[in-house]
ROZAKE-537680 format. One line per 4 residues: number of its first residue (from 1); for each residue y, z, x of N, C-alpha, C. Coordinates in nm, 2 decimals, padded with zeros to 4 digits, always signed. Layout:
NUM = Y/Z/X/Y/Z/X/Y/Z/X ~ ...
END
This chain:
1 = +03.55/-02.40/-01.28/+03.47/-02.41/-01.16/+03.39/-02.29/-01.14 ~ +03.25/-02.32/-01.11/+03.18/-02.19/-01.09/+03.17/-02.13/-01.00 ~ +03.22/-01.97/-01.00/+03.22/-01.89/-00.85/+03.09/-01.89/-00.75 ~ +03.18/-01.91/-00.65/+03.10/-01.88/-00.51/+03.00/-01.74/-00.47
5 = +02.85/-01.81/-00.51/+02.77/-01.72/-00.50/+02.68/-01.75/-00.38 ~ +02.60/-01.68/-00.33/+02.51/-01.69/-00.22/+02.38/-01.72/-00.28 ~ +02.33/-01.80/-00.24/+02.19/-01.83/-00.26/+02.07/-01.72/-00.36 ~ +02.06/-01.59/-00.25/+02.01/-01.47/-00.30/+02.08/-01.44/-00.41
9 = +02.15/-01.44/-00.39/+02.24/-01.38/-00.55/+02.20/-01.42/-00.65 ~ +02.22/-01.57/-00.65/+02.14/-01.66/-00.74/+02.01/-01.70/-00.81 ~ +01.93/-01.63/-00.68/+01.79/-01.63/-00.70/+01.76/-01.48/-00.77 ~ +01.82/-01.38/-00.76/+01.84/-01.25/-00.83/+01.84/-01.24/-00.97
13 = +01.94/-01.36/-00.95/+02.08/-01.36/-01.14/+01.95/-01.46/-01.23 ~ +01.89/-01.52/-01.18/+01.76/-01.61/-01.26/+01.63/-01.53/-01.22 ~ +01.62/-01.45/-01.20/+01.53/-01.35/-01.18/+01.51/-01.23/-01.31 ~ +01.59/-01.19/-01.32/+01.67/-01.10/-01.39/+01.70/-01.16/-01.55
17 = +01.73/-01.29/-01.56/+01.74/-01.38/-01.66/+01.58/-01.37/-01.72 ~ +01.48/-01.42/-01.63/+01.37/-01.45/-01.66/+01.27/-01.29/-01.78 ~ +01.34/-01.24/-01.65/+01.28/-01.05/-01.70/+01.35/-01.03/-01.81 ~ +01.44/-01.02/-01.81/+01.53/-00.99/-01.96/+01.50/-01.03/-02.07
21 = +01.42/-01.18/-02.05/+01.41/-01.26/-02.20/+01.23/-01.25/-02.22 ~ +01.17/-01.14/-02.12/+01.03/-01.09/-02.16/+00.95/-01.25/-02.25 ~ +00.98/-01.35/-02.18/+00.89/-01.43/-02.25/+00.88/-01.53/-02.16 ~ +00.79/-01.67/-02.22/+00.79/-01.79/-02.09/+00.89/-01.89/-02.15
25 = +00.94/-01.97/-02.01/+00.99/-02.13/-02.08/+00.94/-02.25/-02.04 ~ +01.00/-02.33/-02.04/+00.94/-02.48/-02.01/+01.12/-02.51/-01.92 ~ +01.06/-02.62/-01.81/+01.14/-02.63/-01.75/+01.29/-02.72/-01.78 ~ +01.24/-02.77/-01.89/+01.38/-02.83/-02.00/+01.46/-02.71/-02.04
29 = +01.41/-02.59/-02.08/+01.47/-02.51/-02.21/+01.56/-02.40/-02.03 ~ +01.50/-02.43/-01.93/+01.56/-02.35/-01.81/+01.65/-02.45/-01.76 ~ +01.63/-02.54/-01.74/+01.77/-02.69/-01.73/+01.87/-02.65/-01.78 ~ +01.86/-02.59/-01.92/+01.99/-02.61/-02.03/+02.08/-02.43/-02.01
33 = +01.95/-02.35/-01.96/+02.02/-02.19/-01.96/+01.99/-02.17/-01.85 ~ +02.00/-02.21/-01.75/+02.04/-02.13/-01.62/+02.14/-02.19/-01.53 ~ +02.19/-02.28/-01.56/+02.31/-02.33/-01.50/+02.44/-02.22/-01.53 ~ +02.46/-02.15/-01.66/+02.51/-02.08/-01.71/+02.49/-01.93/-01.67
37 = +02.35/-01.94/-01.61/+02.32/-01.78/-01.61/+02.34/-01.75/-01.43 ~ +02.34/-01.85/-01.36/+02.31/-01.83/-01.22/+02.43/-01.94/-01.17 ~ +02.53/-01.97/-01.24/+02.61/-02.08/-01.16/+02.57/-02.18/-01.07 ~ +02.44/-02.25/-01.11/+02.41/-02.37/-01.09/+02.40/-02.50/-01.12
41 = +02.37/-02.61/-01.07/+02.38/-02.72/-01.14/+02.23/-02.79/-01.21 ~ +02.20/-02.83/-01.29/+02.13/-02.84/-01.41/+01.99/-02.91/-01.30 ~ +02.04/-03.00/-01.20/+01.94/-03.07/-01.14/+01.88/-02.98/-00.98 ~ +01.95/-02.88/-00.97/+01.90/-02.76/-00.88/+01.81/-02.68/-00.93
45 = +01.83/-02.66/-01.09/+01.70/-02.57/-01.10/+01.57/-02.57/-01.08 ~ +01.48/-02.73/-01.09/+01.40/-02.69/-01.04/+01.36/-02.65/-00.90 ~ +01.42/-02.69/-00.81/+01.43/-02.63/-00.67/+01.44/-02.50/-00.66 ~ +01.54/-02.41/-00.73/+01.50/-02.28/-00.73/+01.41/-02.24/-00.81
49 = +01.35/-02.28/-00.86/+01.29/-02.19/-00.96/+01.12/-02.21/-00.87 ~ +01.09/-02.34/-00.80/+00.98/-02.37/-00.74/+00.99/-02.26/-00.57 ~ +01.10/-02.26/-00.54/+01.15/-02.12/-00.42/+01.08/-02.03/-00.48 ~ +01.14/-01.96/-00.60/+01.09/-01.83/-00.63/+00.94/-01.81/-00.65
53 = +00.89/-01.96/-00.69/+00.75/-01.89/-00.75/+00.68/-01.89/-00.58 ~ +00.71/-01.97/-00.48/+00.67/-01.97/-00.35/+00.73/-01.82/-00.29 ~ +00.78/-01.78/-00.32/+00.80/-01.66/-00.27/+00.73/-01.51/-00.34 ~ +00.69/-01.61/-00.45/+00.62/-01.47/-00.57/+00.72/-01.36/-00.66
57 = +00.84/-01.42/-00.65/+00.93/-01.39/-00.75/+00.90/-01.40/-00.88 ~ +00.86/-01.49/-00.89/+00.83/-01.57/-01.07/+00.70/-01.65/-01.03 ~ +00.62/-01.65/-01.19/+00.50/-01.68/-01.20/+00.52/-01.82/-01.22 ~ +00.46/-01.93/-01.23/+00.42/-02.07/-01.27/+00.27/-02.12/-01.31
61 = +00.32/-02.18/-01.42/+00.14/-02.23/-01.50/+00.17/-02.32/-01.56 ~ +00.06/-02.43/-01.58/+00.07/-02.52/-01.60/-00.04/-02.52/-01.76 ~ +00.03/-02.56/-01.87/-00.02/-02.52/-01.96/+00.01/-02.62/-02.05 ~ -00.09/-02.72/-02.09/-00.08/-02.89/-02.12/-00.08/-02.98/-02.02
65 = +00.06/-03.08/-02.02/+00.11/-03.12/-01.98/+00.25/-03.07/-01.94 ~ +00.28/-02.92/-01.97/+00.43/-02.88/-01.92/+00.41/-02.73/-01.80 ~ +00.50/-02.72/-01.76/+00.51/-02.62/-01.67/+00.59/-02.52/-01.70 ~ +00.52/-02.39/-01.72/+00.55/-02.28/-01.81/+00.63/-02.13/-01.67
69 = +00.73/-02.09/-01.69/+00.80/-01.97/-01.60/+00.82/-01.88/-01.68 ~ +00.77/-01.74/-01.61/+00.82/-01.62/-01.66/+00.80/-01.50/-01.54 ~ +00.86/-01.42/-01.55/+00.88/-01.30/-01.44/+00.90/-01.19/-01.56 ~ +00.75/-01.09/-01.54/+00.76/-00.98/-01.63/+00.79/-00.86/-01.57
73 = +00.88/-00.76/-01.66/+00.93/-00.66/-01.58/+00.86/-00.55/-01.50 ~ +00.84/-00.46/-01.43/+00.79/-00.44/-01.39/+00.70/-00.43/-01.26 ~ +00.67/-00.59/-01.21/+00.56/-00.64/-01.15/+00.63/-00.59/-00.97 ~ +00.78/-00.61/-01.00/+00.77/-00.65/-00.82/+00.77/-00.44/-00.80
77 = +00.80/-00.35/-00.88/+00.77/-00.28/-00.89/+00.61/-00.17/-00.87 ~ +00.56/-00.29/-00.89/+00.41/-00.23/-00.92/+00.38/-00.27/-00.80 ~ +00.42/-00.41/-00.73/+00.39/-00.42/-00.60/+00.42/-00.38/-00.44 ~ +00.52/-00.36/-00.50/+00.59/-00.24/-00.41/+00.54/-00.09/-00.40
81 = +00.44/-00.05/-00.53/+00.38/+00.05/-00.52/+00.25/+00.07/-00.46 ~ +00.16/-00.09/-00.48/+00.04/-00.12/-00.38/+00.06/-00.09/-00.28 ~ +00.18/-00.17/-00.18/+00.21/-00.15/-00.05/+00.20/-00.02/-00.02 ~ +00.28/+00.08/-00.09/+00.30/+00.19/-00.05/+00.18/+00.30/-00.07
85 = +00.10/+00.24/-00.12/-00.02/+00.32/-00.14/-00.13/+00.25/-00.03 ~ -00.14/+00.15/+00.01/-00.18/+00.07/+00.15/-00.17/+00.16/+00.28 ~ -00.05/+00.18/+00.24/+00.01/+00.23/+00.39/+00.01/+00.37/+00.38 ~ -00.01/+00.43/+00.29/-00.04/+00.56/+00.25/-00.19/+00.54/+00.32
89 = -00.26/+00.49/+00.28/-00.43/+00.51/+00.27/-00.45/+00.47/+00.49 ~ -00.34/+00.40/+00.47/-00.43/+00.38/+00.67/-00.33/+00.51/+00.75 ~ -00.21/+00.59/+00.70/-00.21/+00.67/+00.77/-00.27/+00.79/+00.78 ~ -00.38/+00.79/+00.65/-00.46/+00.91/+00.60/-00.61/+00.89/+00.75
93 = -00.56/+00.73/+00.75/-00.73/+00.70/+00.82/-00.70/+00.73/+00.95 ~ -00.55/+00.69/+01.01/-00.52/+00.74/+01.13/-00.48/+00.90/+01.16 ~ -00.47/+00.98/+01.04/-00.47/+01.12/+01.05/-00.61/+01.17/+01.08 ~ -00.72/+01.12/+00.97/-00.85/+01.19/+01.02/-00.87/+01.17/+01.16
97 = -00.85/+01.07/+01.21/-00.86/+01.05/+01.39/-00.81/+01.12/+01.48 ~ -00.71/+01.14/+01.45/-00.60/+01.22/+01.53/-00.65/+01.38/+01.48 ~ -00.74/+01.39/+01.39/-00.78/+01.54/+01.38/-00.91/+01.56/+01.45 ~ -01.00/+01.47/+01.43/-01.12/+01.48/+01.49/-01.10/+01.47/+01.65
101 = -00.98/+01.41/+01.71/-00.97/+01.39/+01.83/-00.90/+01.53/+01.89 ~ -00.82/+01.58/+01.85/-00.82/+01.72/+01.84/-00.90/+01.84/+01.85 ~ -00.99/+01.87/+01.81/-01.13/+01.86/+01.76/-01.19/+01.84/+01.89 ~ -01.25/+01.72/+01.97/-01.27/+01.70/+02.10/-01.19/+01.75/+02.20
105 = -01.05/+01.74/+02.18/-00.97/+01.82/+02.25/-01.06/+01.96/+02.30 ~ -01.04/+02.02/+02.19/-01.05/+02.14/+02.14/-01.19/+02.23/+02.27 ~ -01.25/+02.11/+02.19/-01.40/+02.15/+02.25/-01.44/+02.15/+02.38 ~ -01.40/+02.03/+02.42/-01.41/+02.02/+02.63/-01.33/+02.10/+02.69
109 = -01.18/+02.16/+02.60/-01.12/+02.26/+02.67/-01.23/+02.37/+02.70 ~ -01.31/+02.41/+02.60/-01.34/+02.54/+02.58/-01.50/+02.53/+02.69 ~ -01.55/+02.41/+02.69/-01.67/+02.38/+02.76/-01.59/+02.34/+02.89 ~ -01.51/+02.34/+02.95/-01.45/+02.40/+03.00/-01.43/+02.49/+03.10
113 = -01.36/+02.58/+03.03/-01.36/+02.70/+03.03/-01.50/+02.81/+03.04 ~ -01.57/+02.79/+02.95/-01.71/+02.81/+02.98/-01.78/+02.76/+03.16 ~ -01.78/+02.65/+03.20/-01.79/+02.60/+03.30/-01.73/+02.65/+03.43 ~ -01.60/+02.71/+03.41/-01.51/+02.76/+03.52/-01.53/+02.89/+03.55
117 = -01.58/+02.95/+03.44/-01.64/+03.10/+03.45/-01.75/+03.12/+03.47 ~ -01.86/+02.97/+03.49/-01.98/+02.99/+03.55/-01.99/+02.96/+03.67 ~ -01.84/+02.90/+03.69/-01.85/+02.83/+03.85/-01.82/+03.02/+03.96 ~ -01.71/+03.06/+03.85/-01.66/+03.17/+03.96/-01.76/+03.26/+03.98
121 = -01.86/+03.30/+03.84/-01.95/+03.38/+03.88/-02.07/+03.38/+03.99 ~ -02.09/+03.19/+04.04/-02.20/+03.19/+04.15/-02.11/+03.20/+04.21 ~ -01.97/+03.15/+04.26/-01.86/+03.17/+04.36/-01.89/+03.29/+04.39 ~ -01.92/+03.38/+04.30/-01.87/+03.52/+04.34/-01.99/+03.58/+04.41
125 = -02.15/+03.48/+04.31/-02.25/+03.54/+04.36/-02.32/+03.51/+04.52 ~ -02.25/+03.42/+04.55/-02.27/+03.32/+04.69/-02.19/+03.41/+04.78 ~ -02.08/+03.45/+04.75/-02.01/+03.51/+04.87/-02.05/+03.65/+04.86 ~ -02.11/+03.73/+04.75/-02.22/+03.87/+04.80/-02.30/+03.84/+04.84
129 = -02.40/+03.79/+04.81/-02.49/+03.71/+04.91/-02.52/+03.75/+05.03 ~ -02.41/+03.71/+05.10/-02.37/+03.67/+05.26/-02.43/+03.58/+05.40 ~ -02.33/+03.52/+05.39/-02.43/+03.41/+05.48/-02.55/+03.31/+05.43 ~ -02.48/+03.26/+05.30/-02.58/+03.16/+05.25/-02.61/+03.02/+05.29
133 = -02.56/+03.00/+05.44/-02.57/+02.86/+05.44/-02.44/+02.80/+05.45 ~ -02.37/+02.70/+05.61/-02.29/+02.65/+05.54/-02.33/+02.51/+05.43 ~ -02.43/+02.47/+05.50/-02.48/+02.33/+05.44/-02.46/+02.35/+05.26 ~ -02.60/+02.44/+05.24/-02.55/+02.43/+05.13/-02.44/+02.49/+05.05
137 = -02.35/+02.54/+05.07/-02.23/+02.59/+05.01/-02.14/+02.47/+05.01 ~ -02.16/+02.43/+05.11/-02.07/+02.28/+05.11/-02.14/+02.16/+05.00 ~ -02.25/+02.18/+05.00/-02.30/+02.06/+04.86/-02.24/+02.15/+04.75 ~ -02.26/+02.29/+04.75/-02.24/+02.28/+04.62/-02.10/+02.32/+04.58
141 = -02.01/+02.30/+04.67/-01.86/+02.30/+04.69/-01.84/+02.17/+04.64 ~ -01.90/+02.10/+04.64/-01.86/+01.96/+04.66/-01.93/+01.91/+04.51 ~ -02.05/+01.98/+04.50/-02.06/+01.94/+04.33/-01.97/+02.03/+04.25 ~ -01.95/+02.13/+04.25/-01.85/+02.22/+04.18/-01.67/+02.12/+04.14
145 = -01.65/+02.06/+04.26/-01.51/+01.98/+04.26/-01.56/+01.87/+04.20 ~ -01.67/+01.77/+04.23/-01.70/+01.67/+04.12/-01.71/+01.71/+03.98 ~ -01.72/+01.82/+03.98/-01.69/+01.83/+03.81/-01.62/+01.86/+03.75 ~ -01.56/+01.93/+03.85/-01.37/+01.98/+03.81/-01.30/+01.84/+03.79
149 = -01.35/+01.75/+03.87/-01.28/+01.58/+03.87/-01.32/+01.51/+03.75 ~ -01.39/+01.51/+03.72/-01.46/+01.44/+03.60/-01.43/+01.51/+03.46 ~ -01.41/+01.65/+03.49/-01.35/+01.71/+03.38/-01.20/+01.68/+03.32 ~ -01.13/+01.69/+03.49/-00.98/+01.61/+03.47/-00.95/+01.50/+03.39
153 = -01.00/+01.45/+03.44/-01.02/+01.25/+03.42/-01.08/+01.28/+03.24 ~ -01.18/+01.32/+03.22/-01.21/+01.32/+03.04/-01.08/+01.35/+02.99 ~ -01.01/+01.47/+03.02/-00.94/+01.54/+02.97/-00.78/+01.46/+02.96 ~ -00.79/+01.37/+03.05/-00.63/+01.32/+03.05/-00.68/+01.20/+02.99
157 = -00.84/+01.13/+02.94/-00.82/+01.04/+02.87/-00.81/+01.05/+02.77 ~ -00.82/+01.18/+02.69/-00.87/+01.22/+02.54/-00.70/+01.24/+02.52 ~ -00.63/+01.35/+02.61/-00.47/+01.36/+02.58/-00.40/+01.20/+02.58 ~ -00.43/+01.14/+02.62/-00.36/+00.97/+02.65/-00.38/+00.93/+02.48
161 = -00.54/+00.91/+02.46/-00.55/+00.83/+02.34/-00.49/+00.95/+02.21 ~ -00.49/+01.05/+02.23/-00.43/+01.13/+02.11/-00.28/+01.10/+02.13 ~ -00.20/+01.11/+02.24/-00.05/+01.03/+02.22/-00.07/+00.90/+02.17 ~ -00.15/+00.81/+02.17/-00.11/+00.67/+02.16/-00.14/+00.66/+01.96
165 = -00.24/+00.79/+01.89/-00.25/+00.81/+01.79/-00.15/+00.86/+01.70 ~ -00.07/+00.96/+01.79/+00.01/+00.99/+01.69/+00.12/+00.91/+01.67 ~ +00.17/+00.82/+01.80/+00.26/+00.78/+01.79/+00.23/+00.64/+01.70 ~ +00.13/+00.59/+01.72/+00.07/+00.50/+01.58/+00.12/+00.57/+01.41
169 = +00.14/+00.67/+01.41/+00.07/+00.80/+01.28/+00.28/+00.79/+01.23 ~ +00.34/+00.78/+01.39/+00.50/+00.78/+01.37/+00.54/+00.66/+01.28 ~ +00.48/+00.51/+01.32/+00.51/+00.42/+01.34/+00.51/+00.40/+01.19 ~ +00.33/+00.43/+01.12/+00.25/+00.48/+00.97/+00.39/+00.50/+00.91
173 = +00.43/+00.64/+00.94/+00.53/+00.73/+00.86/+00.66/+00.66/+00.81 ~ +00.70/+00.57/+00.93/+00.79/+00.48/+00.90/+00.80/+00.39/+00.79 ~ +00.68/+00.32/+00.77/+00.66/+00.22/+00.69/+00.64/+00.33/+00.58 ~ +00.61/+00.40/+00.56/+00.62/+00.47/+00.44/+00.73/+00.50/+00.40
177 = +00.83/+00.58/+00.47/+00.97/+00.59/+00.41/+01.04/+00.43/+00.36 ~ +01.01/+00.34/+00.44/+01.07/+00.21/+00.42/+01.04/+00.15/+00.30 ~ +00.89/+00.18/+00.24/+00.83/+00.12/+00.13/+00.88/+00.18/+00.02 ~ +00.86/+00.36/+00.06/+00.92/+00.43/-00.09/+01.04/+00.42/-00.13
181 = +01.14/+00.39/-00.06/+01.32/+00.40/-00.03/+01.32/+00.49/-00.02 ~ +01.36/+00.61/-00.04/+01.45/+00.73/-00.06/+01.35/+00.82/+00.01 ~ +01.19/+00.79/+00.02/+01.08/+00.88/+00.03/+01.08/+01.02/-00.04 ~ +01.10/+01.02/-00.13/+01.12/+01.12/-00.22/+00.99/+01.20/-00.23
185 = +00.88/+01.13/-00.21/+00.75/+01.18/-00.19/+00.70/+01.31/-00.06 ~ +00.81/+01.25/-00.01/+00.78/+01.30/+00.13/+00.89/+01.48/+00.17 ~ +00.92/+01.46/+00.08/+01.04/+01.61/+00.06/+00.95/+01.73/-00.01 ~ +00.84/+01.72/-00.06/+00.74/+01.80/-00.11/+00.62/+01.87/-00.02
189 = +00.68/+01.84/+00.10/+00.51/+01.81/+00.18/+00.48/+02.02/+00.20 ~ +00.63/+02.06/+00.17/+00.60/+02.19/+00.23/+00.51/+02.28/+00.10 ~ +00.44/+02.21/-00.04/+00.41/+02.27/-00.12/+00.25/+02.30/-00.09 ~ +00.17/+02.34/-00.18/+00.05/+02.36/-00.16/-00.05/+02.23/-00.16
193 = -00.14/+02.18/-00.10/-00.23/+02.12/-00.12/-00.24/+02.04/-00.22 ~ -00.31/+02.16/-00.30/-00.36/+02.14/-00.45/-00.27/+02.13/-00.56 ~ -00.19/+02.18/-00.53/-00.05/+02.19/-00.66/-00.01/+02.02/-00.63 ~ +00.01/+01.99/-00.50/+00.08/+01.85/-00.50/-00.03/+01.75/-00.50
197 = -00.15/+01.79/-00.47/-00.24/+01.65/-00.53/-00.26/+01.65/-00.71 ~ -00.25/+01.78/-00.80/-00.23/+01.79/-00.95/-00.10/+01.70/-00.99 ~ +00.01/+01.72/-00.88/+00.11/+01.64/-00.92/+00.11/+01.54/-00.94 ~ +00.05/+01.51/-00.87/+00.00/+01.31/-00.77/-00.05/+01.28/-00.91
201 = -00.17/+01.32/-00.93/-00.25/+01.26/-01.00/-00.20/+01.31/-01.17 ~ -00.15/+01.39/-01.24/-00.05/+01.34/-01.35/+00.04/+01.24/-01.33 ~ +00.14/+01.19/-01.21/+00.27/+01.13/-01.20/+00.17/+00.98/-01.20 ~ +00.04/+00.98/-01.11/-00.02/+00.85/-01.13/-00.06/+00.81/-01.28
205 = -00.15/+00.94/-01.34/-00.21/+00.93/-01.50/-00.11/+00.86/-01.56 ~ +00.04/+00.91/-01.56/+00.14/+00.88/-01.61/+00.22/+00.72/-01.60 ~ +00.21/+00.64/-01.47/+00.21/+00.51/-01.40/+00.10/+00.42/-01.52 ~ -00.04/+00.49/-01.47/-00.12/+00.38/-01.53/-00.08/+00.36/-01.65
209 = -00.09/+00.47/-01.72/-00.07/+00.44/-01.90/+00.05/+00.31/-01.90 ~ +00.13/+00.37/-01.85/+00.32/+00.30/-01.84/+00.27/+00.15/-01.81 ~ +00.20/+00.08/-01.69/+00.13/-00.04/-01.68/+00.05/-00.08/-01.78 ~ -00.07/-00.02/-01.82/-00.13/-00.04/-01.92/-00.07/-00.08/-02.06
213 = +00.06/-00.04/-02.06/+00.11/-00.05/-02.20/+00.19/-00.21/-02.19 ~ +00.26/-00.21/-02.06/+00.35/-00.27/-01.97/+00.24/-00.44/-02.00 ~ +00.16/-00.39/-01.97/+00.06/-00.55/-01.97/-00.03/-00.56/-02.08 ~ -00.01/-00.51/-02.17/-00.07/-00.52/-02.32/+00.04/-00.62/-02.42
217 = +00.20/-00.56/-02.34/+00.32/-00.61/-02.41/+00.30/-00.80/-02.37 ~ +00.27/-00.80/-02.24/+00.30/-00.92/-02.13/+00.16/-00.99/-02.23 ~ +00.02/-00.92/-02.25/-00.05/-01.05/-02.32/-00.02/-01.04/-02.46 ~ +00.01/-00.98/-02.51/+00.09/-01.02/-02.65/+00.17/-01.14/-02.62
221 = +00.27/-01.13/-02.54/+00.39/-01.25/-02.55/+00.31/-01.37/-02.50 ~ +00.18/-01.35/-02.42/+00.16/-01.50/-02.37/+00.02/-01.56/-02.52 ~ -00.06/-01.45/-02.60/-00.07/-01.48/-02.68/+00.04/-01.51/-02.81 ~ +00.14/-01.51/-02.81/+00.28/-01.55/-02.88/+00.27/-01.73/-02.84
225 = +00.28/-01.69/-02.74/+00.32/-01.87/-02.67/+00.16/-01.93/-02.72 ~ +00.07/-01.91/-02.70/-00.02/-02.01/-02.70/-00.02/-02.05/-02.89 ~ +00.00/-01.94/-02.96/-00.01/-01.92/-03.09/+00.10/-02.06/-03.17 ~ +00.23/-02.05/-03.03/+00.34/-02.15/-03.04/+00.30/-02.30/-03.00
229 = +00.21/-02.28/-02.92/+00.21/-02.41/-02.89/+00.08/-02.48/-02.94 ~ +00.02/-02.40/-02.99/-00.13/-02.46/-03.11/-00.04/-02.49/-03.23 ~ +00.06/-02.45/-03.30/+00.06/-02.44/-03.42/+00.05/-02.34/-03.50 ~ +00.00/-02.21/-03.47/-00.06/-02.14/-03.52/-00.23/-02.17/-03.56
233 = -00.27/-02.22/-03.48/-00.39/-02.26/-03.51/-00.52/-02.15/-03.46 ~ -00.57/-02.08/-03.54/-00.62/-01.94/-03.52/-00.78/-01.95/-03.42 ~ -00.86/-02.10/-03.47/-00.94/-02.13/-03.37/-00.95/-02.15/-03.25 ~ -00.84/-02.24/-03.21/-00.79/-02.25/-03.07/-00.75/-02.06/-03.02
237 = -00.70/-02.00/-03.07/-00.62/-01.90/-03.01/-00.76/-01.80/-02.97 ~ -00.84/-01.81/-03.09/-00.99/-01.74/-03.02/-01.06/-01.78/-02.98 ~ -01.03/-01.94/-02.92/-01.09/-01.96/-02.83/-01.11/-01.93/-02.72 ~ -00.96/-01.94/-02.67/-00.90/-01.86/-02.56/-00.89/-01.72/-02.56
241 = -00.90/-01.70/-02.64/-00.92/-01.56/-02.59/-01.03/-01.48/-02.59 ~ -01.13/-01.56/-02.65/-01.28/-01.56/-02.56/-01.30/-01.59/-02.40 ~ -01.20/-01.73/-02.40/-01.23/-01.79/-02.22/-01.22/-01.64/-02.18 ~ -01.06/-01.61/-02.18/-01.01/-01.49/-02.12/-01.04/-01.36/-02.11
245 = -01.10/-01.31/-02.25/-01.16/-01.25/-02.24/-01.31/-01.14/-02.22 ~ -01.35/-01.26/-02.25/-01.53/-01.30/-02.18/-01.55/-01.30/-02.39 ~ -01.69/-01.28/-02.41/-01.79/-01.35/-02.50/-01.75/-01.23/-02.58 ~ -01.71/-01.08/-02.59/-01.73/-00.99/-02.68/-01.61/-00.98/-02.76
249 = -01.58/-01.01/-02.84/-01.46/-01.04/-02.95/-01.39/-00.93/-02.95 ~ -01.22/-00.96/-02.92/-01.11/-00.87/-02.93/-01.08/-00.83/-03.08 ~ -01.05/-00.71/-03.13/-01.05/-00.65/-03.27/-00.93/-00.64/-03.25 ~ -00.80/-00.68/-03.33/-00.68/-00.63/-03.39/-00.67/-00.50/-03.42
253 = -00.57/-00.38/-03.37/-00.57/-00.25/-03.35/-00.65/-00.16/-03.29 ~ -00.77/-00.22/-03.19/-00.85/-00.14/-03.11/-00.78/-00.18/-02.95 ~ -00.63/-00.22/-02.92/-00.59/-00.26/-02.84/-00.55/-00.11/-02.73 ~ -00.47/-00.15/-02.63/-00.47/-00.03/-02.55/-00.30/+00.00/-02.62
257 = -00.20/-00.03/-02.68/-00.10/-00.04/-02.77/-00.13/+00.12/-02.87 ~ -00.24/+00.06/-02.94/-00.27/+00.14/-03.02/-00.37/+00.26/-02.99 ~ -00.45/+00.22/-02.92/-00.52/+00.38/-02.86/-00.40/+00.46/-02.81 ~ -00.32/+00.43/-02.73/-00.22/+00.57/-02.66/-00.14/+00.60/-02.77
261 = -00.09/+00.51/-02.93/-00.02/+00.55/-03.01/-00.08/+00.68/-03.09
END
């Protein structure tokens, strides 16, 4: 009797099946091996297997008259690294904001301050003076406080929308740690600038090659399969890979395989 697995588990154990065997199948040849690999029954597979590709677990193509599955390694990987590079890039866009707004802070503090030391000096010049009027001292008492008011009011709206930014900037940070797991990225931040953007950009250099090589292997295997299901028939196979390729003819050993070798 086959042990008591949970759903996920199952969709994992044929996930993992799929990646392991780095190639495609047809949904007969998954009938016969995954009841074995995932403790299921032979007439459930396609139900799970049509889950996963609805969920973007596993790829599905239709290629003849049969329906072709494969899940290459890698992928949920790489997409987990878009995300995290997404959300990387909008808390970069909510940082510039939160600096420029800072920046405005900054500035009406100091215009300001400028302002309050122009007010004290007529203050000061009005009351040597002597006896300048109550009338006018009172307008210009009263324009002097309309501006003190209006200065307030800017000032507590610029402090409001700069809390409501950072705490967006918190929210950012979160989804970052969530995306990276461990945030391992984020344990560096005390280094220099420059030293950790040279990092970045080797550790990336180093990613792309790893993909590039990663999906050179993946069209090999799916030229494998087509090669399988022509016969080996070498016309058909350049044909397609003209479609796929566009009009300029792919050369044997000028591949990206062979340039990094």
């Amino acid at each position: 009797k086959p042990p008591k697995l949970p759903k996920s588990a199952k969709q994992a154990l044929i996930v993992a099946h799929l990646r392991a065997s780095g190639t495609c199948h047809t949904l007969k040849e998954l009938e016969k091996t995954l009841p074995a690999v995932a403790s299921i029954h032979a007439v459930q597979v396609k139900e799970f297997l049509q889950e996963l590709a609805d969920e973007n677990e596993i790829h599905v193509e239709k290629i003849g008259s049969l329906n072709w599955y494969w899940s290459f390694a890698g992928e949920a990987k790489r997409a987990r690294e878009n995300r995290l590079r997404a959300v990387q890039a909008e808390v970069e866009v909510v940082g510039r904001e939160v600096r420029e707004l800072e920046g405005l802070v900054r500035a009406r503090r100091e215009a300001e301050e400028r302002e309050r030391v122009e007010d004290e000096r007529e203050a000061a010049g009005r009351g040597g003076g002597g006896g300048g009027g109550d009338g006018d001292g009172g307008t210009t008492d009263g324009t002097a406080e309309g501006k003190a008011c209006d200065r307030e009011q800017e000032r507590e709206r610029l402090m409001l929308r700069k809390v409501e930014l950072q705490d967006e900037i918190r929210q950012l940070q979160g989804k970052v740690t969530a995306v990276s797991g461990a945030g391992d990225k984020h344990q560096h931040q005390g280094t220099g600038e420059e030293e950790k953007s040279l990092s970045c950009v080797v550790e990336e250099t180093e990613e792309f090659r790893r993909q590039a090589l990663m999906w050179t292997e993946n069209i090999y295997v799916l030229e494998g399969l087509v090669d399988r299901l022509t016969g080996g028939d070498r016309a058909v196979l350049r044909a397609v890979q003209r479609e796929c390729y566009g009009e300029e003819e792919y050369v044997d050993g000028e591949g990206l395989r062979e340039i990094f070798d």
